[in-house]
C-alpha positions in Angstrom: 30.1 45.5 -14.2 33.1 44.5 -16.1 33.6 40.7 -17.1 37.5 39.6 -17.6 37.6 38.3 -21.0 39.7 35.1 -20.0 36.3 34.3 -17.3 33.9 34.8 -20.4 36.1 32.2 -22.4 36.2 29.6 -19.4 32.2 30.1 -19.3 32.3 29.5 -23.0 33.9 26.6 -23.3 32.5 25.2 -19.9 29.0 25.8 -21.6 30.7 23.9 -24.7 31.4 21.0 -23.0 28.1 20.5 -21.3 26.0 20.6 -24.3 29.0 18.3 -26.0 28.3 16.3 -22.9 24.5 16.3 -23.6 24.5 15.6 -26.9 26.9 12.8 -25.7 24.9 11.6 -23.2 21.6 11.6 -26.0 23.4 9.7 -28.5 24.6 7.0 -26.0 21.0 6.8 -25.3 20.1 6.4 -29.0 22.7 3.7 -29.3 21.4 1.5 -26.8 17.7 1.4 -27.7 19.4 0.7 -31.9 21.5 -2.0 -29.8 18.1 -3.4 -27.6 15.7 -3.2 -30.9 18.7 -5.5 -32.9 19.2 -7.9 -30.1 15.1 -8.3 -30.0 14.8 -8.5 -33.7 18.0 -11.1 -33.4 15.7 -12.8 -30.7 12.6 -12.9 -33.3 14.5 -14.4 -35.8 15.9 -17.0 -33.9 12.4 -17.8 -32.0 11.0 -18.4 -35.9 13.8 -20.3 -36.9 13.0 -22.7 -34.4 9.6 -22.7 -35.0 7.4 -25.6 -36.2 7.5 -25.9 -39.6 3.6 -24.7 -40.3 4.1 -22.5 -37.6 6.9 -20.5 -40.0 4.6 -21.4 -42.9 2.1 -19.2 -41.6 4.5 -16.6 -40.5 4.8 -15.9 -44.0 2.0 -15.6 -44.6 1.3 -12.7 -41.6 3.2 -10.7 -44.0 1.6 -11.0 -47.2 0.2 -7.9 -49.0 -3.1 -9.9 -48.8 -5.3 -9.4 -46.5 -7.1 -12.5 -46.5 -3.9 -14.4 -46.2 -2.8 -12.4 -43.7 -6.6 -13.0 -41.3 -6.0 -16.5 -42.5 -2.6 -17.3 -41.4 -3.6 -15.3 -38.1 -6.8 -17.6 -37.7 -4.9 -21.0 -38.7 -1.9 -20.0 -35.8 -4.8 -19.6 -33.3 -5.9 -23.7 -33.4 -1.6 -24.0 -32.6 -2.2 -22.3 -29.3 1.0 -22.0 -27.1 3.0 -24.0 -30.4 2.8 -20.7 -32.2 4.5 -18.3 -29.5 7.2 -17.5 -32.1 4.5 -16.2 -33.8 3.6 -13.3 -31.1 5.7 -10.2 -32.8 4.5 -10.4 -36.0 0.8 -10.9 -34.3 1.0 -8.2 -32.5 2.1 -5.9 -35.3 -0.9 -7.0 -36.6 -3.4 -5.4 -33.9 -4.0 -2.5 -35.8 -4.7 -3.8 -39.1 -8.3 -2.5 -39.4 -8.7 -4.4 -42.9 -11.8 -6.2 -43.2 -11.9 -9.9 -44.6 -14.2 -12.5 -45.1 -13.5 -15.1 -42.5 -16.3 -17.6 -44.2 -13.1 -18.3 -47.0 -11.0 -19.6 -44.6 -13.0 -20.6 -41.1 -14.5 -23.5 -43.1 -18.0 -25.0 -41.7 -17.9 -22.6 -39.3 -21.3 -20.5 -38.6 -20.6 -19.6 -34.9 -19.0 -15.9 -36.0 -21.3 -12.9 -35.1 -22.3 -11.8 -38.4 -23.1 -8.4 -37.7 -19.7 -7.4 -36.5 -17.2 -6.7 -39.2 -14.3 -9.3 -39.1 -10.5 -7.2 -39.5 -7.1 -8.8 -39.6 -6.1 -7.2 -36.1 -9.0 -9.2 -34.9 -7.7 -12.1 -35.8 -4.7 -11.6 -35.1 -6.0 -10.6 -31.3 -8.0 -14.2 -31.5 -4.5 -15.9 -31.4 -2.6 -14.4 -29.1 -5.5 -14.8 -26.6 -4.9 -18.7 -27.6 -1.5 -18.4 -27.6 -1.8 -17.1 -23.5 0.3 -15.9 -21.3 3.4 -15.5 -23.2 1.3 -13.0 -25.3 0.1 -10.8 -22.2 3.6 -8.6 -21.9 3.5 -7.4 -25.9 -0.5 -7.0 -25.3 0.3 -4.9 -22.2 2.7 -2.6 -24.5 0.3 -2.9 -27.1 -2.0 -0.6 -25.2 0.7 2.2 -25.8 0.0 2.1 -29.5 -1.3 5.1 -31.3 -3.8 3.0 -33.4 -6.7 3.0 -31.7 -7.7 -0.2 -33.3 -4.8 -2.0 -32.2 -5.1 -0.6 -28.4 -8.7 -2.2 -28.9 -7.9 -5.3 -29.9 -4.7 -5.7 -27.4 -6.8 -4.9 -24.6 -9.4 -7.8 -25.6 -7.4 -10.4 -25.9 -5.6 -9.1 -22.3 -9.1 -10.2 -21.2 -9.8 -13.4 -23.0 -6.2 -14.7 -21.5 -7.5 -13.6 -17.6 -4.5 -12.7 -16.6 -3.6 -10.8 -13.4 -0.8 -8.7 -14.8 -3.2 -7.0 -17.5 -5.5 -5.7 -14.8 -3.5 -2.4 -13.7 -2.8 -1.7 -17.8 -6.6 -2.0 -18.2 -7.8 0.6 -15.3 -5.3 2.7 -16.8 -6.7 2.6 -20.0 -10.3 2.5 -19.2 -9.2 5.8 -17.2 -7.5 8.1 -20.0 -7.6 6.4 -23.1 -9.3 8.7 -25.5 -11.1 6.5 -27.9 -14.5 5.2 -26.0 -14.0 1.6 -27.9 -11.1 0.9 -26.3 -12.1 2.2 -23.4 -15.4 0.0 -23.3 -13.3 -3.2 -24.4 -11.3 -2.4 -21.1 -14.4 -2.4 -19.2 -15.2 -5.8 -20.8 -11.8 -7.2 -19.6 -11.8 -5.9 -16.5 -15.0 -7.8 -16.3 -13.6 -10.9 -17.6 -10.5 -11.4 -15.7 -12.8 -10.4 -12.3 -10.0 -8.8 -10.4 -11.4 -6.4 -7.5 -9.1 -3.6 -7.8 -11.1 -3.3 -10.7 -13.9 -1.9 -8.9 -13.1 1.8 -8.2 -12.6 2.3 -12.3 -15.7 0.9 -13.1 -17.2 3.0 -10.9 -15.9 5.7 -11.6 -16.5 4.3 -15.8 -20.1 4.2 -15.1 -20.1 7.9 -15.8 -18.5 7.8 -19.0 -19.6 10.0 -22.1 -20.0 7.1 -24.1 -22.9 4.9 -23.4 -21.1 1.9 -24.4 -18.6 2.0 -22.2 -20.9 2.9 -19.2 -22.8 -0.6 -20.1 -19.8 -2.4 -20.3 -19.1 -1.3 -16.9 -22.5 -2.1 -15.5 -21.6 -5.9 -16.9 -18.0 -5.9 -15.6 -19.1 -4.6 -11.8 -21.9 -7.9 -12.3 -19.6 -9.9 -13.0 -16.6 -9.1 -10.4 -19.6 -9.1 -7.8 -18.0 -6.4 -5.0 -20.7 -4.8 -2.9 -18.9 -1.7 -3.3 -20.1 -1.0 -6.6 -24.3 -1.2 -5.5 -24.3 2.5 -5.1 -23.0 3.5 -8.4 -24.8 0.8 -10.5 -28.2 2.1 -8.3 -27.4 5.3 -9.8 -26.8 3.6 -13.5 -30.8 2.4 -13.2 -31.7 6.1 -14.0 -29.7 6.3 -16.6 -30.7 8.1 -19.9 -29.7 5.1 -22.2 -32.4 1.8 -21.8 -29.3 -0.6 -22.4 -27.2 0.8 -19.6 -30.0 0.9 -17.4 -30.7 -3.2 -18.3 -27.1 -3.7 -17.6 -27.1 -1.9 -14.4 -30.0 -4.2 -12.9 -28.6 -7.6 -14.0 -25.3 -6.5 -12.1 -27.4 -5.6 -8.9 -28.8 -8.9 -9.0 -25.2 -10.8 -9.9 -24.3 -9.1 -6.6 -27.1 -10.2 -4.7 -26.9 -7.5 -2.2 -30.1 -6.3 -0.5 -30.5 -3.3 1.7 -31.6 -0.1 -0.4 -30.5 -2.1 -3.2 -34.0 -3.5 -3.3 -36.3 -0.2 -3.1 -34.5 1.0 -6.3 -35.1 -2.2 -8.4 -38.7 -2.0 -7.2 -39.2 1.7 -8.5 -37.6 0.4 -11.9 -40.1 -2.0 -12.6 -42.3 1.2 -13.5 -39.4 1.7 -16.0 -40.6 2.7 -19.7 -38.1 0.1 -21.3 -39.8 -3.9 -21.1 -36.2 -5.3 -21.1 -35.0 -3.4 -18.2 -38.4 -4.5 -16.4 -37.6 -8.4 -17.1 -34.2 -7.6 -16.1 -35.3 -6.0 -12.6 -37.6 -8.8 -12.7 -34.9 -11.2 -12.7 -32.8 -9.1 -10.5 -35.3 -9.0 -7.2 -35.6 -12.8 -7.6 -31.9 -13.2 -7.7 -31.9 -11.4 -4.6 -34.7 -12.5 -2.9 -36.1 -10.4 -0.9 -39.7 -10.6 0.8 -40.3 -7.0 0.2 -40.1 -7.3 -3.6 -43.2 -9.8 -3.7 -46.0 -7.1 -3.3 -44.5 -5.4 -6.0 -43.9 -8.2 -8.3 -47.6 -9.9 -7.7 -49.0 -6.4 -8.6 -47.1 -5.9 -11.2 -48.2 -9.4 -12.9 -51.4 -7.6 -13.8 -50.1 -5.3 -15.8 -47.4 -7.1 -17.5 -47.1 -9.6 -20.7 -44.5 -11.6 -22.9 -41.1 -12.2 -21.7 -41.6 -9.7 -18.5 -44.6 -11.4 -17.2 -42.9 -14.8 -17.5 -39.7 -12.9 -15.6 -41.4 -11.4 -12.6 -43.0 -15.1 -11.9 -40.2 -16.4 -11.9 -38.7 -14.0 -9.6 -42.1 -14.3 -7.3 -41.2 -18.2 -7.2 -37.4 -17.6 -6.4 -38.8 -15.1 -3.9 -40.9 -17.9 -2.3 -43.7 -15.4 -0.7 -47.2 -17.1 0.0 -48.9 -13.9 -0.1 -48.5 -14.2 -4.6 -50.1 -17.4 -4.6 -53.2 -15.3 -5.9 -51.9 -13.6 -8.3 -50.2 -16.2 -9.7 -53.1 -18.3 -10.0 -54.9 -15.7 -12.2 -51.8 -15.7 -14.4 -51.9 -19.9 -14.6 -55.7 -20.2 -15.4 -58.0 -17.7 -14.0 -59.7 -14.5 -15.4 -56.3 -13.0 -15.7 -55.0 -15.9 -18.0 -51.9 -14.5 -19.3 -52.0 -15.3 -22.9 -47.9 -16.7 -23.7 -47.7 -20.1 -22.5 -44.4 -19.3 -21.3 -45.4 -17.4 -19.0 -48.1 -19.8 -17.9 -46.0 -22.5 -17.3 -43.7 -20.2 -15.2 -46.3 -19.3 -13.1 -47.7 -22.9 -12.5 -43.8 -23.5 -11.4 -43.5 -20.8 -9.1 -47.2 -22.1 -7.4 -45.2 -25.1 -7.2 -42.1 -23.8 -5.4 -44.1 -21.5 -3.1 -46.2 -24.4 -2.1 -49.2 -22.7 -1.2 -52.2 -25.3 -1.3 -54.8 -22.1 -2.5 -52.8 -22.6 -6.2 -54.3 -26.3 -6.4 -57.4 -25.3 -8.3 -56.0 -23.1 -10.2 -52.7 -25.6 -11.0 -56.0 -28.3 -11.3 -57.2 -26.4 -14.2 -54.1 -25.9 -15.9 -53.9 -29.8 -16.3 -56.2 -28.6 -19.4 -54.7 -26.0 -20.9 -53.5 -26.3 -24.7 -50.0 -26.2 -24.5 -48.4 -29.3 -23.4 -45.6 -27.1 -21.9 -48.4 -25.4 -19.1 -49.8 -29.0 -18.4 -46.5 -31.1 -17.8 -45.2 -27.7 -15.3 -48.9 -27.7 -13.9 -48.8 -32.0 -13.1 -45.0 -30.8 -11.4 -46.3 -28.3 -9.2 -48.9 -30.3 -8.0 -46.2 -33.0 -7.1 -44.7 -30.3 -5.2 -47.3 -29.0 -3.2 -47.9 -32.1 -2.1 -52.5 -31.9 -2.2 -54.2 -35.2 -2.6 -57.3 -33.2 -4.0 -55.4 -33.2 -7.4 -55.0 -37.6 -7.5 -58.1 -37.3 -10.0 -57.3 -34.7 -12.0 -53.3 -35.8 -12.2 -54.3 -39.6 -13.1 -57.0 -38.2 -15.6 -53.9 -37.0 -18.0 -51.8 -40.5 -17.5 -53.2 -40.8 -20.8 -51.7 -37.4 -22.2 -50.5 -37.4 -25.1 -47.5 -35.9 -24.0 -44.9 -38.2 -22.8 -43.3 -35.1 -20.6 -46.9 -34.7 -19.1 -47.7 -38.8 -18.4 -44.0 -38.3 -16.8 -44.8 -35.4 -14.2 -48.3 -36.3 -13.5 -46.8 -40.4 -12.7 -44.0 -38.5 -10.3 -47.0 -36.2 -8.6 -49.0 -39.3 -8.0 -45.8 -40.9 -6.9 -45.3 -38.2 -4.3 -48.8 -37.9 -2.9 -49.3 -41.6 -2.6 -51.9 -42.4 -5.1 -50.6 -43.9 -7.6 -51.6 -46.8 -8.7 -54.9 -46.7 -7.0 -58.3 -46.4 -8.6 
């Protein structure tokens, strides 16, 4: 089929006018984002000009080839707070400076800085625009958009240190799809911080992560938001292959407090192989509370020690079930003596809050024991139980040489009505 010639032009030239049209349309485009970054560099300017005067000290000093200066200017505009929100551009630029300083040349007498994490300039610089607050959260929000990973982490910390609302959709997002696992477990930590329910479905989700950082960050963000819809997925985190997620995962089960099924799964992970998620579970079922963890517990005092054996009596105390009274007594001062006088004086409380008159001998003896610690919790728990069999053996350690120990036994005798009588 034949095409006139004069259509062909017309088709040419309308074709010419639409891509002259496009390329129009692209440049107008062009022109107004060169236009909006001038106006907000105009905007900058001005905002430092009218600046305090350290405040535009240290802005000089955010741009010095030195990187010392620079964490140093960042760390000296975080004690301004809101006064250095002219500040917040160049700060943010800074997120992604991965340089590491030495903050002890500048943070002078301080101590309080973990050691064991390497201090950077976009650190810093995250440290004051968390102080700096809410006028920082917007540039933090697009700061998650930046293709340093190290400046997405550090942006999406100080989103959490601020607690504010507006970060918490950014954060899901980037705890969903961002590809580096530290920003995606600092996420988790914010989400956590600011405490914001609509977190909850991410996390969940988050708690089967590759990374096993970012799945225990998870376990401590769904602990600390508290909704009982993440119980099922943090059950499932207590069989998880890494011992620290698995610890996590039982201190956010007891956070939440929930019972239910909740409870059967703790108890099986007191057999775990790791002794800090056992003292975590510990402490978990007596968060909780439920009657059906004190078997459990009680048996398991016999075949516990150190910080897990002082956990599960407290938990057996917090519990409040008669039926451990014997078990605890072994641990205060019978044959079972546990041999940490933490643990000893943790069990003599929890005979104390139970209540149950069968731990007075035992409690009677531990009015003996060599740590002072065991005796003054022992002369409490007698208080608290209330048994006049003990006015002999609580007025026989008035004379302690303990002052905590004269003060517990004189407030048991108090409460039982004997002191002061021969």
């Amino acid at each position: 089929m034949r095409v006139d010639v004069r259509l062909r032009k017309l088709f040419v030239f309308v074709a010419a006018l639409a891509f002259a049209a496009l390329l129009g349309a692209g440049g107008v485009m062009q022109a107004r984002q060169e236009r909006g970054a001038r106006e907000k560099r105009v905007r900058e300017r001005s905002a430092e000009q009218v600046a305090p005067v350290d405040v535009r000290e240290e802005l000089e000093g955010l741009r010095s080839p030195d990187a010392q200066k620079r964490a140093a200017a960042a760390y000296r505009l975080k004690q301004r707070g809101a006064a250095a929100r002219a500040a917040i551009p160049a700060l943010v630029e800074l997120l992604g400076d991965a340089t590491v300083v030495d903050p002890s040349l500048y943070r002078k007498g301080e101590k309080w800085w973990n050691n064991r994490t390497d201090i950077t300039v976009g650190v810093e610089a995250s440290h004051a625009l968390s102080e700096i607050g809410a006028a920082s959260v917007e540039p933090l929000i697009g700061a998650l958009r930046r293709p340093e990973a190290e400046a997405r982490k550090n942006a999406a910390w100080a989103l959490g240190a601020i607690d504010d609302k507006r970060a918490v959709e950014p954060l899901i997002g980037t705890l969903k799809t961002d590809a580096d696992a530290r920003v995606r477990s600092t996420s988790a930590w914010s989400l956590g911080a600011i405490g914001d329910a609509r977190a909850v479905e991410g996390l969940n989700a988050a708690l089967k992560d590759a990374d096993a950082e970012v799945r225990k960050q998870s376990a401590w963000a769904s602990g600390a938001i508290g909704d009982e819809r993440s119980t099922s997925s943090l059950t499932q985190a207590l069989k998880d292959d890494d011992a620290e997620v698995r610890e996590q995962a039982a201190w956010a089960l007891g956070a939440i407090g929930e019972g239910g099924p909740v409870v059967n799964s703790l108890i099986a992970a007191l057999g775990d192989t790791s002794k800090d998620v056992r003292e975590q579970v510990s402490w978990a079922l007596g968060a909780i509370g439920d009657k059906r963890a004190a078997a459990p517990l009680a048996a398991a005092l016999r075949s516990l020690n150190g910080d897990v054996l002082e956990q599960a009596a407290w938990a057996l105390g917090a519990i409040g079930d008669e039926d451990a009274t014997e078990a605890l007594s072994e641990v205060v001062s019978g044959p079972g003596m546990a041999q940490g006088a933490g643990a000893r004086s943790q069990a003599a409380w929890a005979l104390g809050a139970i209540g149950d008159r069968r731990g007075v001998p035992s409690l009677i003896g531990a009015l003996k024991d060599e740590s002072a610690s065991v005796r003054s919790q022992a002369a409490w728990a007698l208080g608290a139980v209330g048994d006049r069999r003990a006015a002999d053996a609580l007025k026989a350690v008035l004379s302690d040489k303990s002052k905590d120990v004269r003060s517990q036994a004189a407030w048991a005798l108090s409460v039982i009505g004997e002191l002061g009588k021969n």
